[in-house]
C-alpha positions in Angstrom: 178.4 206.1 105.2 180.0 209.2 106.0 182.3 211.1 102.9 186.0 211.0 103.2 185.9 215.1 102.9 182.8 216.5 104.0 184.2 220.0 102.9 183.2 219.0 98.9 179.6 219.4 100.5 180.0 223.0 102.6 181.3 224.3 98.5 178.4 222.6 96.6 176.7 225.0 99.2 178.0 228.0 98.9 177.5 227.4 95.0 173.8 226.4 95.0 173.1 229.3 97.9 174.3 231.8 95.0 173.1 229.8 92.4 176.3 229.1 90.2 176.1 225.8 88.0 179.3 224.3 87.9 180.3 221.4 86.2 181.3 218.3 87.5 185.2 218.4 86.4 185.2 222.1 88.5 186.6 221.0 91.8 188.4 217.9 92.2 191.1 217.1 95.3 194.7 217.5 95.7 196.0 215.7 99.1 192.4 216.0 100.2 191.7 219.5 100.3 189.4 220.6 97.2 190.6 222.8 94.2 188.2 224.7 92.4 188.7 226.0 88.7 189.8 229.7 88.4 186.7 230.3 86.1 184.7 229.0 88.6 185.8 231.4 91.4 185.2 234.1 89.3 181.4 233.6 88.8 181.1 232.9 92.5 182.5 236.2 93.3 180.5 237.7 90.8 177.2 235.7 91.6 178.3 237.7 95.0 178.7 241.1 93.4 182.1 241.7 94.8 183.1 245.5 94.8 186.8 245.3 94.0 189.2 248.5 94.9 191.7 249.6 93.1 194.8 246.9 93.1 198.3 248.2 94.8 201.6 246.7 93.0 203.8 245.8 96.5 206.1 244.7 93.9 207.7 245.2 89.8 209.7 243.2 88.2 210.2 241.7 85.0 209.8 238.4 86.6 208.1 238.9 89.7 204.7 240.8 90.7 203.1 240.9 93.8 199.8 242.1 94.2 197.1 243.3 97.2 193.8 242.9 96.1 190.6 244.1 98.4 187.0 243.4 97.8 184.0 244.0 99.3 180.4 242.1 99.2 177.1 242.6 101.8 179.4 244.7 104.4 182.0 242.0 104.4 185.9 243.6 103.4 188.6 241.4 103.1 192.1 241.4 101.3 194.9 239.2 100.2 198.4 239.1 98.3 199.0 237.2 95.3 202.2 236.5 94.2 203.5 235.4 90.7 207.1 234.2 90.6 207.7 232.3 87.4 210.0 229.7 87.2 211.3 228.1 83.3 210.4 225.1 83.1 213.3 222.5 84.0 214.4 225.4 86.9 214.4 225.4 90.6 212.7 228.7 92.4 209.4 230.4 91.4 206.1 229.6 91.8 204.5 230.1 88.1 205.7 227.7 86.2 206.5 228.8 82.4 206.7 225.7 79.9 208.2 225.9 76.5 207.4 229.1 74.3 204.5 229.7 76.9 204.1 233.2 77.5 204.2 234.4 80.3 201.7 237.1 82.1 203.2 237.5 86.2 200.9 240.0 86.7 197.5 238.5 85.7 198.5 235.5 87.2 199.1 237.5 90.9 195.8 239.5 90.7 194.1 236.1 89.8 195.8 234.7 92.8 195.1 237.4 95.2 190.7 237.9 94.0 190.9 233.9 94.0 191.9 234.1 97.8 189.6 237.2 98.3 186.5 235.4 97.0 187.0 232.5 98.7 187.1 234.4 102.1 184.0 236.5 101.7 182.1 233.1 100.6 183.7 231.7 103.6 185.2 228.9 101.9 189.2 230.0 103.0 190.7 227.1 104.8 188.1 224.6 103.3 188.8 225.3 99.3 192.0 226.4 97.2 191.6 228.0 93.2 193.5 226.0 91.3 195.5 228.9 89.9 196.9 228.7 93.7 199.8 226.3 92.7 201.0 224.4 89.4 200.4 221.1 91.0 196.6 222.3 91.4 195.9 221.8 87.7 197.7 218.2 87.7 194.8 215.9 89.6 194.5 212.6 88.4 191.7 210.4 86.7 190.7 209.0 90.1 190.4 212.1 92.0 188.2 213.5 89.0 186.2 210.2 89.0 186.2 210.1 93.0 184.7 213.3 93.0 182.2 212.8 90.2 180.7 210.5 92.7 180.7 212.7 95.2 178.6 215.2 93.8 176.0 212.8 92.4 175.4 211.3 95.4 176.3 214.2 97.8 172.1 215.0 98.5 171.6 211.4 99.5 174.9 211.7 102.0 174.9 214.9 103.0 174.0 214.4 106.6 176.6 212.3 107.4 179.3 214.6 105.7 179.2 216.5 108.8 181.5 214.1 110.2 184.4 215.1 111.6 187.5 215.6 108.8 191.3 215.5 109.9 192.4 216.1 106.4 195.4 218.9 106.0 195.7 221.2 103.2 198.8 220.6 100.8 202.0 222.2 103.0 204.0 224.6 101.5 208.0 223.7 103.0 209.4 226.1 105.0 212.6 227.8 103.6 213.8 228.1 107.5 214.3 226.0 110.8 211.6 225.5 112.6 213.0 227.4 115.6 213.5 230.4 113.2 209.8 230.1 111.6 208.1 230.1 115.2 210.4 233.2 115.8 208.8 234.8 112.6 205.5 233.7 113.6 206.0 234.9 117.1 207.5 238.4 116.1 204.6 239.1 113.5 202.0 238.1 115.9 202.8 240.3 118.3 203.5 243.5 116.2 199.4 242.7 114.6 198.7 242.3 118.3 199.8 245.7 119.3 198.6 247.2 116.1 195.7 249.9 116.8 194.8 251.4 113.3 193.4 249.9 110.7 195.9 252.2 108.6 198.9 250.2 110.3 197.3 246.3 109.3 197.5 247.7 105.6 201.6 249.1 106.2 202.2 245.8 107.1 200.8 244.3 104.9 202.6 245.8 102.1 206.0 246.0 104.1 208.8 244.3 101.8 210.0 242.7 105.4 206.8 241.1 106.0 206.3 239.8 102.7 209.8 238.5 103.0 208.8 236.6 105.9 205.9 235.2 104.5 208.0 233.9 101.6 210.1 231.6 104.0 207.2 230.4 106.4 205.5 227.3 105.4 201.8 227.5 104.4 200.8 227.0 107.6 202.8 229.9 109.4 201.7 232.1 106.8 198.2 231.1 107.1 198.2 231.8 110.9 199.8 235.3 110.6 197.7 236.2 107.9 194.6 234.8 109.4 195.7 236.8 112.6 196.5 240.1 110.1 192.9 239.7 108.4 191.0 239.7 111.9 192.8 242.4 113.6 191.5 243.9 110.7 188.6 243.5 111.4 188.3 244.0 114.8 189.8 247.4 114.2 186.7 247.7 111.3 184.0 247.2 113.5 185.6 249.1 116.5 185.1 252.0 114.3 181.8 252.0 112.5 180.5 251.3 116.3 182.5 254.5 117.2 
């Protein structure tokens, strides 16, 4: 019988490839997509050896940090953003929610975010896991998912073959702060500018531009995801264009 998310196996994977135990509570499933603990990441990308560079700050503030992270592992570079917003529990806005006397750390919380995101895409796992430090509602699964998934990874040698199938499931949507006619205009204008872009030196200034970030803010998860995906391999492209030069 073929598994409702065949993605569960591709992570097990990536785990047993670099030989990380992880216990069966680790990843568990929010609106089908897997979430796997913060702690978890963190020994993947260090069963990796991930070189990290020196963090920039796009942006300060007493509640706010936003952070670009790069790393490095087996000539693979990639980079993300983390942001940290926090938001007092009971209050609209923000995306780290602070309860009660909790204190709270914006910064950690947007470098974990970013080397979460980082990690994930140099273990090839962007797209098809998120940490769970990627959104409050990550670290609010239910009983059944947890007991779902212990299943799953009992019985994931025996089924393994036909969790290749074929899986529609979409990761959880972030709501877009603007029309949809202004969104694909976002998209549309961002995609062309990476497009045109011819340094690698260029994908980083955008990167850190407060407009772009802006934007970013205001797309839903999936426009985002699309520039950024389109940002990351330009990137590359550019990369490889000039270690073959």
């Amino acid at each position: 019988m073929a598994r409702s998310n065949p993605r569960l196996d591709k992570i097990y994977d990536v785990f047993d490839k670099h030989k990380v135990e992880i216990d069966r509570d680790a990843i568990w499933e929010v609106q089908g997509t897997p979430v796997v603990k913060h702690k978890d990441v963190e020994r993947l990308g260090a069963a990796i050896g991930i070189k990290w560079t020196k963090p920039e700050i796009l942006r300060a503030e007493r509640d706010e940090a936003v952070i670009l992270v790069m790393g490095e592992a087996n000539g693979k570079t990639e980079w993300s953003i983390g942001e940290a917003l926090i938001s007092i529990d009971g209050k609209p806005g923000g995306n780290y929610k602070v309860k009660g006397k909790m204190a709270a750390y914006p910064y950690a919380m947007a470098e974990k975010r970013a080397k979460d995101r980082v990690i994930l895409k140099i273990a090839d796992l962007h797209g098809d896991a998120y940490s769970s430090e990627e959104a409050d509602d990550f670290n609010q699964s239910n009983d059944d998912d947890r007991r779902s998934n212990d299943n799953r990874r009992d019985n994931r040698q025996d089924n393994r073959q036909d969790s290749r199938a074929a899986n529609d499931d979409k990761a959880p949507a972030r709501e877009a702060s603007v029309s949809k006619e202004e969104g694909q205009k976002i998209v549309t204008f961002w995609s062309d500018k990476i497009a045109a872009i011819t340094r690698t030196k260029e994908a980083m200034e955008i990167a850190s531009s407060q407009d772009f970030i802006k934007d970013m803010k205001v797309l839903s998860s999936n426009g985002e995801s699309y520039v950024m995906g389109k940002l990351s391999d330009k990137s590359q492209e550019l990369k490889k264009a000039a270690h073959a030069g």
